[in-house]
C-alpha positions as semicolon CSV with decimal commas, in nm:
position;residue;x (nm);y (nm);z (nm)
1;X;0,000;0,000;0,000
2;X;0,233;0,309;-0,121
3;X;0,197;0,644;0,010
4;X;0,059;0,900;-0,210
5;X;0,210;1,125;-0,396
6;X;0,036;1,458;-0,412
7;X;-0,251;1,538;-0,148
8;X;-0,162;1,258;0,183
9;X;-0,529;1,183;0,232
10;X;-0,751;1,272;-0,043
11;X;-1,145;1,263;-0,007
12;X;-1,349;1,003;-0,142
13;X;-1,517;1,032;-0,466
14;X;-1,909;0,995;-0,527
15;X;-1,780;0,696;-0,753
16;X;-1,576;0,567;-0,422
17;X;-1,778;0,269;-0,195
18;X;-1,853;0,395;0,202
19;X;-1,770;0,075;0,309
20;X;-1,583;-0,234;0,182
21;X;-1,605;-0,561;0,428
22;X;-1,771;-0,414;0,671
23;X;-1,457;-0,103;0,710
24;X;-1,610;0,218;0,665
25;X;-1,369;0,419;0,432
26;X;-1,195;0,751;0,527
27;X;-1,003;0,870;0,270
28;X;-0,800;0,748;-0,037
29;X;-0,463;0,697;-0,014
30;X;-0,373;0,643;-0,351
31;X;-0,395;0,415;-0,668
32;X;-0,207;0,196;-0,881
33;X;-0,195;-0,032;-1,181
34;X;-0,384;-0,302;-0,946
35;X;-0,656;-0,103;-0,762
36;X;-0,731;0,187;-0,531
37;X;-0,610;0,249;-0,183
38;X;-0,780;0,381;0,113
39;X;-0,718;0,489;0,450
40;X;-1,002;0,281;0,738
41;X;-0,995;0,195;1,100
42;X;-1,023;-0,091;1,246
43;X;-1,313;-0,142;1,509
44;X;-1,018;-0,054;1,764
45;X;-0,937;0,249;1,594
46;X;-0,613;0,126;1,439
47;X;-0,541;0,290;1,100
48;X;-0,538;0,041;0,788
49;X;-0,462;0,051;0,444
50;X;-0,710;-0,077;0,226
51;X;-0,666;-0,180;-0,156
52;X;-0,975;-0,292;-0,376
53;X;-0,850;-0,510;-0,680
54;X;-1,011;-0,336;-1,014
55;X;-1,294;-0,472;-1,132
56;X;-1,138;-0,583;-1,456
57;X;-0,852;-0,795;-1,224
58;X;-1,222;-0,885;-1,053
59;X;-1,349;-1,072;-1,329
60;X;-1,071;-1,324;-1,433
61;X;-1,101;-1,653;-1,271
62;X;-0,772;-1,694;-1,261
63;X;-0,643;-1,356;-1,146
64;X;-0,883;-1,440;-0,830
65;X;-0,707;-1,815;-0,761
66;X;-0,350;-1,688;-0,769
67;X;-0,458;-1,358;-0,546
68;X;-0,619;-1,600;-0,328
69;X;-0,259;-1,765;-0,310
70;X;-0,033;-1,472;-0,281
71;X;-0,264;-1,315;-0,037
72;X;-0,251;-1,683;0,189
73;X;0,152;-1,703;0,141
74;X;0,177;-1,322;0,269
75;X;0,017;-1,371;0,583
76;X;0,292;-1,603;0,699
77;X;0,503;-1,261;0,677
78;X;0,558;-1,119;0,987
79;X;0,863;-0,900;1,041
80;X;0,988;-0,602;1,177
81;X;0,992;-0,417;0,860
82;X;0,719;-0,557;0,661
83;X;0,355;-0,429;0,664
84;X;0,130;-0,720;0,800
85;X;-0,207;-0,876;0,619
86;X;-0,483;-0,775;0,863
87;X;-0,784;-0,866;0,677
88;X;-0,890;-0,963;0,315
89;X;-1,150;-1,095;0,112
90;X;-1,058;-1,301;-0,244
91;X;-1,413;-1,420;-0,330
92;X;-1,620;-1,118;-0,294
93;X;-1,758;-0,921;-0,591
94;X;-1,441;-0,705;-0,597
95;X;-1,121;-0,817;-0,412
96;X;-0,967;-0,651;-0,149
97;X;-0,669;-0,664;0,092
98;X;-0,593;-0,456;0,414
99;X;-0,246;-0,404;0,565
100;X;-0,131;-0,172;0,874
101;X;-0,110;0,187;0,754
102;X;0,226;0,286;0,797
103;X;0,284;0,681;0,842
104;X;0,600;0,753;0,666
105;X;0,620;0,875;0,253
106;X;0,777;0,584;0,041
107;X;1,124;0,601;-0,088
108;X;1,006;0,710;-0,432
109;X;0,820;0,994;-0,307
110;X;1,105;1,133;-0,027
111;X;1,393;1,118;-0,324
112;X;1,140;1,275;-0,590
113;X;1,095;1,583;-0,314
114;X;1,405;1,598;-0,157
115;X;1,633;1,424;-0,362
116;X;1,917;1,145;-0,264
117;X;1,954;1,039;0,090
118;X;2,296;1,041;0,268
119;X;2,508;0,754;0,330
120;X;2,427;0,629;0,677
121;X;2,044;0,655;0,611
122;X;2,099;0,430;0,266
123;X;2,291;0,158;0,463
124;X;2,011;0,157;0,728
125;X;1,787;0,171;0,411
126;X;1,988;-0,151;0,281
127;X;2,012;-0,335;0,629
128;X;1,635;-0,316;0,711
129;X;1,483;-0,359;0,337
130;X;1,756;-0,706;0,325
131;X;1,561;-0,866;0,660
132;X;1,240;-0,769;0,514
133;X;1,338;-1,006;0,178
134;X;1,481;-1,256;0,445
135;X;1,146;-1,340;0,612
136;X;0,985;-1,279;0,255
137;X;1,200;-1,567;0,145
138;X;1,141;-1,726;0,449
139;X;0,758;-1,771;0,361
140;X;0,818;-1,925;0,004
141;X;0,804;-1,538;-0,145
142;X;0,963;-1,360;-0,410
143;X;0,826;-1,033;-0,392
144;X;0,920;-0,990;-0,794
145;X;0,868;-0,603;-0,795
146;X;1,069;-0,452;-0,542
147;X;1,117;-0,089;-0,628
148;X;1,088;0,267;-0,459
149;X;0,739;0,259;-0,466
150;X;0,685;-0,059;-0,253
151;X;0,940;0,066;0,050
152;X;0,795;0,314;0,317
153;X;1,008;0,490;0,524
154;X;0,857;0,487;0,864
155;X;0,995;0,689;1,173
156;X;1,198;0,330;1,265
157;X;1,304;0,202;0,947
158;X;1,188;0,109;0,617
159;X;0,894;-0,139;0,572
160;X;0,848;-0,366;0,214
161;X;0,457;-0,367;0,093
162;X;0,308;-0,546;-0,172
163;X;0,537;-0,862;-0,152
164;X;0,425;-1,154;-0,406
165;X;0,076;-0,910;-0,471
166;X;0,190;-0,851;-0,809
167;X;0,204;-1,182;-0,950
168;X;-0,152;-1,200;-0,969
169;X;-0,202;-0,944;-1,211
170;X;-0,108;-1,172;-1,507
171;X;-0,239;-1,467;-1,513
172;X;-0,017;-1,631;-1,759
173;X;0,284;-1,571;-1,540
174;X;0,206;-1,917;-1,415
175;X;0,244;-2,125;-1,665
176;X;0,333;-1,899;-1,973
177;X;0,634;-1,806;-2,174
178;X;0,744;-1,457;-2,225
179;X;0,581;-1,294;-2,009
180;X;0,755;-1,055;-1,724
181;X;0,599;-0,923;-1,412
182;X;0,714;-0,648;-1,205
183;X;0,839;-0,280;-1,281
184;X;1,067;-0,247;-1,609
185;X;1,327;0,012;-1,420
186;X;1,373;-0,175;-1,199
187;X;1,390;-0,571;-1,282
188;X;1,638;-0,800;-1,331
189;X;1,785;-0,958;-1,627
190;X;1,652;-1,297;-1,587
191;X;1,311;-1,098;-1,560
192;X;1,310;-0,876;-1,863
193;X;1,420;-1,166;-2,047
194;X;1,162;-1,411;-1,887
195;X;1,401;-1,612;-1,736
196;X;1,343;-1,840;-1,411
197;X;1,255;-1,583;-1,110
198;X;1,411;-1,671;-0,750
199;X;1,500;-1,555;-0,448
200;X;1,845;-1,362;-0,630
201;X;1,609;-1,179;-0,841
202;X;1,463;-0,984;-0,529
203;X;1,876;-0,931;-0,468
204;X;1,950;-0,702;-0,835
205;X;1,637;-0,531;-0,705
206;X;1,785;-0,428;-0,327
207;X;2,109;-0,301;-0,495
208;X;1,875;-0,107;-0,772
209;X;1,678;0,013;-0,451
210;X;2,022;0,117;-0,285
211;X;2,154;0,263;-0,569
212;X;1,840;0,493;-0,644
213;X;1,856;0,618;-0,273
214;X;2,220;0,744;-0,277
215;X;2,200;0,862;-0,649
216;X;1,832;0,973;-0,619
217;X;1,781;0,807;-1,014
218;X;1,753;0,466;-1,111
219;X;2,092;0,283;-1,181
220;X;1,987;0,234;-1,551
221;X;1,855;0,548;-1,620
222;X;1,527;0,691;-1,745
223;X;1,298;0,607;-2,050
224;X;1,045;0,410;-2,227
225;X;1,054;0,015;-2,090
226;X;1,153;-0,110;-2,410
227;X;1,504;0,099;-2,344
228;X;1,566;0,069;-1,991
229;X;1,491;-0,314;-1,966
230;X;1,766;-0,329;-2,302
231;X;1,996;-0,174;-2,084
232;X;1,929;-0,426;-1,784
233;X;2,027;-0,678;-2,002
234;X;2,306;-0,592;-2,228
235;X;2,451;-0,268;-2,052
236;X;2,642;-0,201;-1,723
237;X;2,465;0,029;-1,491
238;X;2,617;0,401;-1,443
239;X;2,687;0,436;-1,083
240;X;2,920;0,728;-1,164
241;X;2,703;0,954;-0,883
242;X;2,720;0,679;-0,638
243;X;2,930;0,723;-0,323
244;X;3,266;0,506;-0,355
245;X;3,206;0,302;-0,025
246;X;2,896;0,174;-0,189
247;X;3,028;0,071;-0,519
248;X;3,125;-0,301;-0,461
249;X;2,803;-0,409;-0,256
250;X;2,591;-0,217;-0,543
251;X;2,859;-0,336;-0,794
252;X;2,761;-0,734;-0,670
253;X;2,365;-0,698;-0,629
254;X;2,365;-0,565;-0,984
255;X;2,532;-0,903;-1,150
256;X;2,349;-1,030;-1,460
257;X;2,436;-1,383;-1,336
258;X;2,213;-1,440;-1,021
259;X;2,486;-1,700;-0,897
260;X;2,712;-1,416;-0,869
261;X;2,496;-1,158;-0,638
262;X;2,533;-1,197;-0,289
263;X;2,289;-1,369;-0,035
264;X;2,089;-1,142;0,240
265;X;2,338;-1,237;0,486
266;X;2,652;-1,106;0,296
267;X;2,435;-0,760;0,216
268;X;2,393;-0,694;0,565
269;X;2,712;-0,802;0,674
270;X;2,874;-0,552;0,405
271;X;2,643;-0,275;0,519
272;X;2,796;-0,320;0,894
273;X;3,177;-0,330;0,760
274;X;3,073;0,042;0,546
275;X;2,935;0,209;0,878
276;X;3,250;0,405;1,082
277;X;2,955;0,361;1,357
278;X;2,739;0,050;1,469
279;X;2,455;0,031;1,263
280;X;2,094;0,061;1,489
281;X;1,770;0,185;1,354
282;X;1,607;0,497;1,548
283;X;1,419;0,845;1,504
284;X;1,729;1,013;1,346
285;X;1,798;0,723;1,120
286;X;1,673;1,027;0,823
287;X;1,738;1,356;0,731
288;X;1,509;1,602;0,933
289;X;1,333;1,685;0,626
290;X;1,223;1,338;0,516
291;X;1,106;1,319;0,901
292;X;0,873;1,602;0,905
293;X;0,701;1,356;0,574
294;X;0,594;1,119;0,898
295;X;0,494;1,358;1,089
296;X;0,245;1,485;0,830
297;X;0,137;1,124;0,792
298;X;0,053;1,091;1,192
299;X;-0,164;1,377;1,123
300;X;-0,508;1,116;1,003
301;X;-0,818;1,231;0,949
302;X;-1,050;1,174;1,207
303;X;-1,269;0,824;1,091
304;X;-1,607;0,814;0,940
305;X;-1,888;0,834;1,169
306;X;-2,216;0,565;1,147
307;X;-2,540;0,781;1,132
308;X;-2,689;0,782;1,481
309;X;-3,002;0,482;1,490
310;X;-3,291;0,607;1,461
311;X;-3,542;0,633;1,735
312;X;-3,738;0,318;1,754
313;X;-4,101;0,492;1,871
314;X;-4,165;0,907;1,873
315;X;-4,456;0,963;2,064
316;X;-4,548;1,272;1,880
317;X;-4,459;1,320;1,523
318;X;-4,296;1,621;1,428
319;X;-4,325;1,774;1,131
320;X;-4,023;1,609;0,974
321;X;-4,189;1,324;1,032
322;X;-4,443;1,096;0,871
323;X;-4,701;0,986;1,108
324;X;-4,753;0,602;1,170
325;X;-4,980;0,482;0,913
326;X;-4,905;0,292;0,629
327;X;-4,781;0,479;0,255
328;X;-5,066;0,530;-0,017
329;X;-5,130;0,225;-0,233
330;X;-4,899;0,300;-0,520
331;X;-4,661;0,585;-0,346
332;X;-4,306;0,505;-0,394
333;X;-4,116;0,294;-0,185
334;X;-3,889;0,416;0,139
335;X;-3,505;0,321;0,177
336;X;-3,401;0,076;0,489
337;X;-3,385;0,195;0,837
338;X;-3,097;0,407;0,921
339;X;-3,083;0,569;0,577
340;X;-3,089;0,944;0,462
341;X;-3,292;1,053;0,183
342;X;-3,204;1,369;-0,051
343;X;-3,486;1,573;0,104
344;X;-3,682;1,465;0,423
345;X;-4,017;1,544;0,397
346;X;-4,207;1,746;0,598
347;X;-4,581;1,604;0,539
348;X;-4,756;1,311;0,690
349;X;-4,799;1,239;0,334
350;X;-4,527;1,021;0,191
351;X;-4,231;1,133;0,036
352;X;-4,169;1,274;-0,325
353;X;-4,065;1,016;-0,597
354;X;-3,759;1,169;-0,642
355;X;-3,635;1,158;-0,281
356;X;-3,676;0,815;-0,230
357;X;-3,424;0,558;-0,398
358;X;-3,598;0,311;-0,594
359;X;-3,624;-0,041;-0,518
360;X;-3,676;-0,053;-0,159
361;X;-3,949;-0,254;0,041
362;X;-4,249;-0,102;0,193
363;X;-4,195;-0,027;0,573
364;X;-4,430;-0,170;0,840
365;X;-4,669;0,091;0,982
366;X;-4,475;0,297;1,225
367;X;-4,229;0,399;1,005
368;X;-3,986;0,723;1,091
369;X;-3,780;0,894;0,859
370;X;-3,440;1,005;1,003
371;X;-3,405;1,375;1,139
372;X;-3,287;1,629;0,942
373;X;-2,903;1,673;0,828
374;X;-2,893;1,298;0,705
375;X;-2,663;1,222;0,389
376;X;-2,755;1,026;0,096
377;X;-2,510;0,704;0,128
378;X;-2,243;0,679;-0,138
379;X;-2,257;0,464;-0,461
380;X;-2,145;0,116;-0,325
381;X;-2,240;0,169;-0,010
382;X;-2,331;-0,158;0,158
383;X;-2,656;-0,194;0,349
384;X;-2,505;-0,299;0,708
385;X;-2,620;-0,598;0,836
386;X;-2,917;-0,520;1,142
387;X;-2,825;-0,784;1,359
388;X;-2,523;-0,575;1,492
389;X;-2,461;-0,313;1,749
390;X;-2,551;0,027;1,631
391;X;-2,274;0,247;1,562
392;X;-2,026;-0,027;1,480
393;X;-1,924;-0,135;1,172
394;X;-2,015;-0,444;0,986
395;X;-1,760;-0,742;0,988
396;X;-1,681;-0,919;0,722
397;X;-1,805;-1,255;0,722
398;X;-1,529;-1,497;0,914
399;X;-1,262;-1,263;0,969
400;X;-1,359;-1,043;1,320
401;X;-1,534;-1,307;1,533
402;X;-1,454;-1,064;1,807
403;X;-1,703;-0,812;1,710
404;X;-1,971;-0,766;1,966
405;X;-2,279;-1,003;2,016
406;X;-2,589;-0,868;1,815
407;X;-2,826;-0,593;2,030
408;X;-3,111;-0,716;2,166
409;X;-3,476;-0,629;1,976
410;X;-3,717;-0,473;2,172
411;X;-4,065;-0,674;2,083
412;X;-4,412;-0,512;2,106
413;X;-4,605;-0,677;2,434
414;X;-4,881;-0,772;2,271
415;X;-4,673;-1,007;2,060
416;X;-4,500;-1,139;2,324
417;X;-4,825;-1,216;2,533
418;X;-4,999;-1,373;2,187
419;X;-4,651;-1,580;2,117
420;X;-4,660;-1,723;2,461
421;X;-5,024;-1,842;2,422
422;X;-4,898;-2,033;2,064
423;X;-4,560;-2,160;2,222
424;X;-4,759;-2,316;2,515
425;X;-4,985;-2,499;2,294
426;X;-4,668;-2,576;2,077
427;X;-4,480;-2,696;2,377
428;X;-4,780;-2,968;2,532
429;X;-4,780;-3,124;2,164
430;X;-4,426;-3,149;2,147
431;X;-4,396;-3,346;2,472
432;X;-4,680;-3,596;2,445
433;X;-4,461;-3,659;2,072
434;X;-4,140;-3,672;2,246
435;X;-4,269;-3,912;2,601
436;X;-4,420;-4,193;2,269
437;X;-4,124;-4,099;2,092
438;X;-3,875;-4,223;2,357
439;X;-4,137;-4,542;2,445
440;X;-4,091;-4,663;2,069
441;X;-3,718;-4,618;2,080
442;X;-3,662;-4,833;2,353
443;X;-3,582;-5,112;2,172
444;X;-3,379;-4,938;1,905
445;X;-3,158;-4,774;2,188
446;X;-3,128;-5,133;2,356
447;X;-2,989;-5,286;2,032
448;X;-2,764;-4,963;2,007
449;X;-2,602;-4,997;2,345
450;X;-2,611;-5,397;2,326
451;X;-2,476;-5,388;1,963
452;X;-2,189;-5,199;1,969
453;X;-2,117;-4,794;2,053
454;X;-2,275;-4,505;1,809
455;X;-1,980;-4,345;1,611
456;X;-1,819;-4,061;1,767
457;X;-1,994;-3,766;1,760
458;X;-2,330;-3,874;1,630
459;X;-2,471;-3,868;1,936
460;X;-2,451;-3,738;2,290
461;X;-2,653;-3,859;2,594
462;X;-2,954;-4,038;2,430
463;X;-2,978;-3,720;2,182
464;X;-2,880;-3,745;1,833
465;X;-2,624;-3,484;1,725
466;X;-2,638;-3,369;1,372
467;X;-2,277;-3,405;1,218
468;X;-2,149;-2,994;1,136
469;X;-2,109;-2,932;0,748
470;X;-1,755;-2,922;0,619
471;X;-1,511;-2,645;0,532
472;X;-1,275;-2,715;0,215
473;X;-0,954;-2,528;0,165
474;X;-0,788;-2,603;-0,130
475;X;-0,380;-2,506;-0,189
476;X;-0,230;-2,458;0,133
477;X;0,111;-2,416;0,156
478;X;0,260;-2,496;0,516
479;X;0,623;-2,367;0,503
480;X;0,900;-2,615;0,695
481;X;0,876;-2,579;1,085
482;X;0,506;-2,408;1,022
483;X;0,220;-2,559;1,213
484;X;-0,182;-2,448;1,180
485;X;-0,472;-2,473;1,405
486;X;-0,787;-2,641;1,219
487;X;-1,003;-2,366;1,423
488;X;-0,893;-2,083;1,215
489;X;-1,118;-1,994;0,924
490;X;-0,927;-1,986;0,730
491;X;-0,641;-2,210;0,877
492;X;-0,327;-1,942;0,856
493;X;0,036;-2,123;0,917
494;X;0,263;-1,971;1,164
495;X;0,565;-1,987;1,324
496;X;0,597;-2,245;1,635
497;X;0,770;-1,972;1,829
498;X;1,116;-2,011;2,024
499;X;0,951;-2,349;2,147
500;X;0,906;-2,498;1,808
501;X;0,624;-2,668;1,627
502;X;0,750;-2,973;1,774
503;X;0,724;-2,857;2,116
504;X;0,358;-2,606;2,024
505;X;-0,009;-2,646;2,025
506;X;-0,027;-2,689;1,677
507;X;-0,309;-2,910;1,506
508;X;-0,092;-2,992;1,241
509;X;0,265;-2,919;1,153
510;X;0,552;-2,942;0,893
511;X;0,911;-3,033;1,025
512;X;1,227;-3,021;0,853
513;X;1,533;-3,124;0,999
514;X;1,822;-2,939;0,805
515;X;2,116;-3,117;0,981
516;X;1,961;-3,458;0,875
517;X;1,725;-3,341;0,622
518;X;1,433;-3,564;0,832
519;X;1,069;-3,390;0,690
520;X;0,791;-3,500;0,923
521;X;0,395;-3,451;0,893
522;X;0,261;-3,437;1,285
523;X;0,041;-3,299;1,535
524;X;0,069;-3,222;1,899
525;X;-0,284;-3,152;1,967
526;X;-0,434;-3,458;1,852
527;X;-0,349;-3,737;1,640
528;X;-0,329;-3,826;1,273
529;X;-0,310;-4,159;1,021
530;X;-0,185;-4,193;0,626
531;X;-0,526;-4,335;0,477
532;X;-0,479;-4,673;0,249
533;X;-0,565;-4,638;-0,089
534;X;-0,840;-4,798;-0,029
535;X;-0,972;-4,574;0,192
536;X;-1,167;-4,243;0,095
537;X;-1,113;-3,969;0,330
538;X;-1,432;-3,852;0,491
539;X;-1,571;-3,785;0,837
540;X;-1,673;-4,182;0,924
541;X;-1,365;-4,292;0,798
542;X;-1,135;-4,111;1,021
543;X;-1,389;-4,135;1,308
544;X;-1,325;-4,537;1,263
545;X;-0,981;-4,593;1,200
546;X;-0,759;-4,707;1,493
547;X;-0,432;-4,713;1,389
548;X;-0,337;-4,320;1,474
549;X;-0,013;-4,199;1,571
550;X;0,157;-3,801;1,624
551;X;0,419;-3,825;1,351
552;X;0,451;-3,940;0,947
553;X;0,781;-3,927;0,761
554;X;0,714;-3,680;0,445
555;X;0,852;-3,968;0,283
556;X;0,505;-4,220;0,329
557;X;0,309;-3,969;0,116
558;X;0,216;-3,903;-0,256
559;X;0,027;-3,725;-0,487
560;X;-0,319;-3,743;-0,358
561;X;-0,226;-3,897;-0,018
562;X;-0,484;-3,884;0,263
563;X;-0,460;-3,776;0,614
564;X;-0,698;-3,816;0,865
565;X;-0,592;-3,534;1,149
566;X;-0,802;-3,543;1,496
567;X;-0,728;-3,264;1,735
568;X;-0,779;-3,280;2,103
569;X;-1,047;-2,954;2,065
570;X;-1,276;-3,189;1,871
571;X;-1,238;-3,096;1,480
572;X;-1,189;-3,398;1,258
573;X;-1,005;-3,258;0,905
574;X;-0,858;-3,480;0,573
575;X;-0,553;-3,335;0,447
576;X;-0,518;-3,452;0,073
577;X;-0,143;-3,362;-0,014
578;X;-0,065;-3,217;-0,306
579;X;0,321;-3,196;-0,307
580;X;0,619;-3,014;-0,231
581;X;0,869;-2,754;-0,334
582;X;1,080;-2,736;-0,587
583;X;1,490;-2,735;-0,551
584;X;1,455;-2,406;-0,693
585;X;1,230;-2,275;-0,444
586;X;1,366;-1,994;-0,186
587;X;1,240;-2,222;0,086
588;X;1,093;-2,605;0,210
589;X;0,678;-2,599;0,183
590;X;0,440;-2,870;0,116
591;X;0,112;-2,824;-0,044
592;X;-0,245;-3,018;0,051
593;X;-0,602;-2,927;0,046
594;X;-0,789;-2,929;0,357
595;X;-1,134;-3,056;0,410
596;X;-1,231;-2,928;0,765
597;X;-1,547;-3,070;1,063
598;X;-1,549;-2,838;1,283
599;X;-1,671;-2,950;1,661
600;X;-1,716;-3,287;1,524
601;X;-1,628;-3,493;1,859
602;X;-1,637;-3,380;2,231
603;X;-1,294;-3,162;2,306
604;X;-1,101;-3,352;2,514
605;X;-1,064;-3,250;2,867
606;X;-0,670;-3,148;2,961
């Protein structure tokens, strides 16, 4: 999510949604080849950036898959100077993504208004954008368009956006030929000539990225694509304006043979041997005036206010009010509860055609339009959903299930008294059903208990218990020493921690031993089993097999493998795996589908 580059926060257009996900929208932040950007709070009041794909990304199939797979691998990012995933949604009419809003300009905008930076602020540039690539790595990322534009400089050090985002927006950089993805000025060779991308390709891009900050240009000059990425790949680079001290660590990033750049490790260590002083991030890590960018930044605009509710009951209508009778047969319809319209009226009679927007149901009798100073909502503005606390903002569906429980409707008495009356009569006839209901079973419950136990789960103290519908994942990548918790919706891999995966909670894990290069499948919350061939994985099946154990060598599964995981907190998953990573790849990962019951069994007590 880059900083803008003329007003900070601009207001939204009429052509801009209110909402997206239930995040009521601010301001816009800026846009971009992919989508728009927009500044939101979360229901805490932490700022968030907030990019909506564009609808023509929107409508390719296979744009949305490989989003939905970048988007996955970039939650596993979690660094000091990255810009965490907070929230997204891949299937929804229009894509979007949310990351921490990070106050600070990004590098292309600081050098564009106040030119290069100075030496010890473009090895602390270096230093912190090199860890950033070395937990991007780390997830099974190449971020594949590294450039000014994608590094923020925050008041403690740069931070790396968009990591991996990018290779959505062609979908033929899968599995096509001759086709390059990422920003011409600044690729590598291997890129502009569609060569194979990996983890040295995001290397050529640091040293363009340090280059550009000491010389305030790019390293292969300026011009259409056609001549800069000619240049990348037959030309040496000019670093003529560079500072001496940086010329061999540039010099070595910039290699057109990837074998020859240097790994993260050497970058940093290089960066360390150039500073007279020990290199440590802090407030004076840039010049003053670059500084006073942040501060502007800290300055947000204050969030978007939900329109007060509207009274349930007025005693007395006023005269911007319609009194409580029902609208004419034929009048126009009135918009939802909670809604402005362009003119309240100030009859009993209803409103004018042309104030009310079209479409809307007929209210019940007792209808009140809002008081005066009421807005008309925004094109795209999403009806929030009434079962939620006034005033707060709408979740979207799976990703805040901390939001607050729904308010409670107030009911008219006469209702209540009249419902009571029904449920009573309801309630005798459903007892007299239930006392024969149990005398037939009897038998059936005798022949149960005599003939062997129900299966696990179905059914709990006499009652039977429906079995809960299941949740398929498909693609998941579970990077080496990565475990997941089959709770999560959707399951996210993370880190194990200082204590390990083998020594976590996690419902299921992937180890890799890299002194004896042992790869284990296990679980430490539960237990597991390799299905036969036989075998189809579903619910009964793993609820029936017996022969479960914590850990599987990598090495006892295939192509289309089975696994039947249990975990102690009572969800019941098949893990079909799918594969693993290539030699090639930055880092160790296997790939499997997930087919999820949740609070299928009884948790087990601790």
């Amino acid at each position: 999510m880059s900083a803008p580059s003329t007003d900070l926060f601009q207001p939204l257009r009429p052509d801009d949604p209110a909402t997206v996900g239930g995040y009521r929208l601010t301001a816009v932040l800026g846009a971009g080849g992919m989508g728009k950007v927009y500044l939101s709070y979360t229901p805490g009041g932490r700022p968030i950036a907030l990019k909506v794909i564009r609808p023509e990304f929107s409508e390719d199939p296979e744009f949305r898959r490989r989003f939905q797979q970048e988007v996955r691998a970039a939650q596993r990012v979690q660094g000091l100077y990255t810009a965490p995933v907070i929230d997204f949604d891949t299937e929804g009419s229009q894509p979007w993504l949310a990351t921490a809003y990070v106050p600070g300009p990004s590098l292309a905008h600081a050098v564009a208004r106040h030119g290069r930076l100075p030496l010890r602020s473009v090895l602390l540039l270096t230093v912190g954008v090199a860890e950033a690539l070395h937990v991007i790595h780390g997830a099974g990322i190449v971020h594949r368009d590294l450039k000014p534009a994608n590094v923020l400089l925050a008041a403690d050090g740069p931070r790396v956006i968009d990591f991996g985002i990018a290779r959505a927006a062609d979908a033929t950089s899968l599995t096509g030929s001759g086709v390059s993805v990422g920003t011409p000025a600044f690729m590598a060779p291997e890129q502009a000539s569609a060569g194979t991308v990996t983890a040295a390709t995001d290397i050529f891009a640091l040293g363009q990225i340090a280059a550009f900050a000491a010389i305030g240009a790019p390293a292969y000059g300026e011009g259409s694509s056609h001549a800069v990425l000619y240049r990348i790949v037959h030309e040496d680079p000019d670093l003529s304006a560079l500072p001496p001290e940086l010329r061999p660590l540039v010099t070595r990033c910039l290699s057109r043979d990837p074998a020859d750049r240097p790994t993260l490790t050497e970058v940093i260590a290089m960066c360390h041997d150039l500073s007279s002083v020990p290199l440590r991030q802090g407030e004076d890590w840039l010049p003053q005036a670059v500084a006073g960018s942040i501060t502007e930044r800290l300055q947000l605009p204050e969030p978007a206010k939900t329109p007060p509710p509207r009274p349930a009951a007025a005693p007395t209508p006023t005269p911007t009010e319609l009194s409580p009778q029902p609208p004419a047969q034929g009048a126009p319809p009135y918009p939802p509860t909670g809604f402005g319209v362009a003119a309240a009226p100030t009859q009993s009679a209803p409103a004018a055609p042309s104030a009310v927007p079209p479409g809307y149901p007929t209210p019940p009798p007792g209808y009140q339009t809002p008081p005066p100073g009421y807005q008309t909502p925004q094109p795209g503005y999403q009806t929030p959903q009434p079962t939620y606390v006034p005033n707060y903002p709408t979740p979207s569906p799976g990703h805040h299930p901390g939001y607050p429980p729904p308010a409670p409707r107030r009911k008219p008495k006469g209702l209540i008294i009249a419902g009571a009356a029904v449920a009573a009569v309801i309630g005798l006839a459903v007892i007299g059903s239930v006392l024969q209901n149990r005398s037939d079973d009897k038998a059936k419950d005798g022949a149960t208990s005599s003939g062997g136990s129900p299966s696990a789960g179905s059914q709990d103290k006499g009652q039977t218990r429906t079995d809960p519908t299941p949740a398929s994942y498909k693609g998941i990548n579970l990077t080496a020493n990565y475990q997941l918790m089959l709770a999560d919706n959707p399951p996210r891999p993370a880190s194990g921690g200082n204590a390990g995966v083998m020594y976590n909670h996690g419902d299921l894990y992937f180890y890799v031993d890299t002194l004896f290069g042992d790869m284990k499948v296990g679980t430490n919350n539960g237990k597991l089993v390799v299905l036969n061939n036989s075998q189809k994985g579903s619910l009964e099946t793993c609820r029936n097999e017996t022969r479960y154990t914590e850990k599987i060598g990598l090495d006892q599964l295939t192509d289309g493998s089975q696994v039947c995981v249990l975990s102690d907190a009572g969800h019941i998953a098949v893990a079909t795996y799918r594969g693993k990573s290539r030699e090639s790849d930055p880092s160790n990962y296997i790939t499997f589908d997930l087919t999820i019951w949740r609070n299928a069994d009884q948790p087990k007590k601790s």
